[in-house]
Structures are given as structure tokens and as C-alpha cells.
N, C-alpha and C positions, 0 to 999 in steps of 0.2 A: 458675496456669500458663497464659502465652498457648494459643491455640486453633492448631493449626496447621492453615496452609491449603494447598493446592496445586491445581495449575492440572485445571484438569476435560476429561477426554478421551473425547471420543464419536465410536463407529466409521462408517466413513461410509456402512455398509450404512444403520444406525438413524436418522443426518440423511435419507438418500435416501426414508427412506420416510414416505409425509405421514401416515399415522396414526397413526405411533411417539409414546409420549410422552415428552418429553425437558423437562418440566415443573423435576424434581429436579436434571436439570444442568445445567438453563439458569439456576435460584434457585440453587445452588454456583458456578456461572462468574460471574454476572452479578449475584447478590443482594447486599445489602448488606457482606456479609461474604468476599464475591467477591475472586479478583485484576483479575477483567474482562477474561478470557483466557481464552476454549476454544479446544481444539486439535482438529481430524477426526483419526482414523489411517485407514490403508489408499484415500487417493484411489486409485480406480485412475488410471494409467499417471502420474502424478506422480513418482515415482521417476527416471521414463526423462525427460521433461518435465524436469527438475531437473538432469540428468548432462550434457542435451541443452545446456543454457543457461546454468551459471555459468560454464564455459570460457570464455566469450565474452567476460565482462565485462574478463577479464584480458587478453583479443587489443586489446579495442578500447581499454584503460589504454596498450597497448603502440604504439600507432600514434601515428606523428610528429606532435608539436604542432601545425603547421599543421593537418592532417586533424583532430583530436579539434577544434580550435579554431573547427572550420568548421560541428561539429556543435552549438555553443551559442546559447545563443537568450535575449543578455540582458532583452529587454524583459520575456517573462515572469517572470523573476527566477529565471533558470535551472530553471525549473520543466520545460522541454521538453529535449529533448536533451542533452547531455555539462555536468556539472557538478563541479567539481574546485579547490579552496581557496574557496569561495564561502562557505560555512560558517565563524563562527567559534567557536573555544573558550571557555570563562568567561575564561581568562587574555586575548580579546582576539585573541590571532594567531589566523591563517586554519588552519582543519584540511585538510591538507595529505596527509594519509594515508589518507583516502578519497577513491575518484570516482564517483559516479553518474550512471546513464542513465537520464531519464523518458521516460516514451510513455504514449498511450493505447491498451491492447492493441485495443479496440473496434472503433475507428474512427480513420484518419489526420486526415481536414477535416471544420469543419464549415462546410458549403455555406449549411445552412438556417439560421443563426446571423446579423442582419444585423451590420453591419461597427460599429456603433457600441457596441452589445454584446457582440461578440470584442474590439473596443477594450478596453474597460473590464473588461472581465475576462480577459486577457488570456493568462491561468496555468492557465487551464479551456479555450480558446478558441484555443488556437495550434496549428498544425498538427504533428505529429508531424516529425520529421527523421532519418532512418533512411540509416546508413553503407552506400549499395545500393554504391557504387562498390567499397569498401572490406572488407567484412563483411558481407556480403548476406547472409549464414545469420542473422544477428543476428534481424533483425526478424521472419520467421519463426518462431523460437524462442522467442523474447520474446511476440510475440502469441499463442501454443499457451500455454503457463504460465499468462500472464496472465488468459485467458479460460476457465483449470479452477481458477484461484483465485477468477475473479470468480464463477462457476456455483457453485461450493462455498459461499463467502459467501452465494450468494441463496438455498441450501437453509438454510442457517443462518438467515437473516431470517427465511423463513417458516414455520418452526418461535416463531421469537421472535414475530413477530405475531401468531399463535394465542395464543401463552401469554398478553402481553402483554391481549388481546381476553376472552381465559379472564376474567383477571384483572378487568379493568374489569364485563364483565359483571359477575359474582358480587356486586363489591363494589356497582353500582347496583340487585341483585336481577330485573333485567330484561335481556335480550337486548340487543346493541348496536346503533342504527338502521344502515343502509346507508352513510350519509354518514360516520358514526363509523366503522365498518370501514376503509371507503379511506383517513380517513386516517390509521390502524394498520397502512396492509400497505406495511410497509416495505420486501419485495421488492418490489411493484409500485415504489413509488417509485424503489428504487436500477435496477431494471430500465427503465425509462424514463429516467433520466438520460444524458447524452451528455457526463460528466466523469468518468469512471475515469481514474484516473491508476495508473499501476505504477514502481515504484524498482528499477532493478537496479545492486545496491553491489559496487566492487571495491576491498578496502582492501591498501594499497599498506605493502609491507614495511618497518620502522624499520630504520635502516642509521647506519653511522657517520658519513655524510653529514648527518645532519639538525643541523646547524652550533647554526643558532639555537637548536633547543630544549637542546640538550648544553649550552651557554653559560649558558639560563635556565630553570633546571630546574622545572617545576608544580608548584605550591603543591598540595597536598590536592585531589583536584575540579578542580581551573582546568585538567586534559587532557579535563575531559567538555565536550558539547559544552553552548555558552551559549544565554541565552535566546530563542526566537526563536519565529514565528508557523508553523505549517503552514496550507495552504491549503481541509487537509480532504478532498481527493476523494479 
């Protein structure tokens, strides 16, 4: 009989606290027999943060084409602001039923980045575009979220760098040098970076409008979305 697995959940009092040991759910979440999914429960003020912000994505789906159109930003590959049939399905056509908003909750520019490596990376490196004229509560809302998801992630890291660090020791019999630590401490890293990126999804109602797909109905699979590259941040 297969093993059943399920996803591993630790409260966020036990993440918050750095000497907790969270060894057994981080080898369940993350071990080889893992989904590669832990969940926190109880963030505080996440709730309200949450109630505060998905409303939004459906005001800003709702505003006139021009406006939405003004927030896109093809060079990064709609990686920054309003994205909306960019995406496509395994059948090939554009997925039409979702739109998303990227941002970097962190930081809007970056200033100290010179212009030939904002160039080149373009999808890390673009400035944020925020509907102030239109939906000014947006970006506020959006950056409060983002940055109690990002903080949660980093308690999560640094639980994982211990364990991770635990591990190597034991397995070399010796303590890990200095140099080897740093660079195991995966919140130092993600915490130094200057590429958070955040998704905020508004998926758009199927109706008896949708001509095309009524006409060619999806094979098994070909309505999930097709293969394609994330950028990782």
C-alpha cells in the first residue's frame, strides 16, 4: 500500500522561535519523501492583510483597457505590472481567464543596479508600476502582504540553514568552517537580494462568451497551462 503523504504544517509561534526544533517537519516537508510544501498557520495579522488585498485585484481586472494597458511592461516579459492572455495553454491559445499583477513589495527602483545590468536582466531589474492615479490603495496593500510573506519565508530559511548546517556537520564529523556557514544561510542570502518578486492573480469568470474555446473544446490537459520558464524570484 502506497505511503500517504500530506503537506506538513508548523505554527508560526514555533517558526518565530530560533531554537525551536523543526528538524522532523522540515525532513516531512522537504525530505525525499516530501510534497516540498510547508504551510505556517496563525501569521499574525495575515487574515486582515489577505481581506485587505484580493478585492483589489478584481477592481484593477475591472478598469478600462487603456488604464490596465498602460500598466504592462513588455520588455520584461510582463514580468512587472498587469499581465493578462500572455500566458499560454498546452492547446497553444492564450489563457485568457487569468490576470496578474507583478511587483517587487521591497523596493520600487533600483538606483544602485548600473543600466547595463538592469538591461540584461530586465524581469529582476524594472521598476515597479503602480495604478497611483487609478487604485492607489493597491500598492499599499500589496506591499504590507508581500513583505509578511516575505518575513515568514525568511524565518522559514533560517530554520532550514540550521537544519541543512546540522546535517553537513554531523555527516563531515566536524563543525562547519565560517566560510561553509555563509554560504548555507540561505536567509542571509534571500535577505540581501534586491529581486523579490510578488503575483497577485485575478481569475476572470468562464461565461457563454468564450466563443473560441465553446467551438474547440480541450483535449484532456491542453486547458492546463503549457510549458514555460519562470524567472525564479
Amino acid at each position: 500500500m502506497a505511503r500517504k503523504t500530506s503537506v506538513v504544517e508548523i505554527p508560526y509561534e514555533r517558526l518565530a522561535d530560533p531554537s525551536a526544533d523543526l528538524t522532523q517537519a522540515l525532513w516531512r516537508g522537504f525530505g525525499p519523501d516530501g510534497l516540498g510544501i510547508v504551510t505556517v498557520s496563525g501569521v499574525p495579522d495575515f487574515p486582515v492583510l489577505r481581506d485587505s488585498l484580493l478585492p483589489l485585484a478584481q477592481q484593477f481586472a475591472d478598469l478600462p483597457e487603456d488604464v490596465k494597458h498602460a500598466h504592462e511592461h513588455a520588455a520584461s516579459s510582463f514580468n512587472v505590472g498587469w499581465s493578462h492572455g500572455k500566458e499560454a495553454l498546452r492547446s497553444g491559445m492564450p489563457d485568457t481567464h487569468k490576470g496578474s499583477f507583478y511587483a517587487n513589495p521591497l523596493q520600487d527602483n533600483y538606483d544602485d543596479v548600473d543600466q547595463e545590468t538592469a538591461a540584461k536582466y530586465c524581469s529582476y531589474y524594472s521598476p515597479n508600476i503602480w495604478p497611483r492615479n487609478h487604485l492607489p490603495q493597491l500598492e499599499h496593500s500589496f506591499k504590507q502582504l508581500g513583505r509578511l510573506v516575505i518575513d515568514v519565508g525568511l524565518l522559514l530559511a533560517q530554520h532550514c540553514s540550521k537544519y541543512v548546517q546540522q546535517q553537513l556537520s554531523n555527516a563531515a564529523g566536524e563543525p562547519l568552517s565560517a566560510e561553509e556557514q555563509a554560504q548555507l544561510d540561505f536567509a542571509g542570502q534571500l535577505r540581501s537580494s534586491s529581486c523579490h518578486k510578488a503575483r497577485l492573480l485575478h481569475y476572470f469568470p468562464t461565461n457563454a462568451g468564450d466563443q473560441q474555446q465553446q467551438q474547440q473544446p480541450a483535449a484532456a490537459g491542453e486547458d492546463w497551462c503549457g510549458w514555460h520558464l519562470d524567472h525564479g524570484a
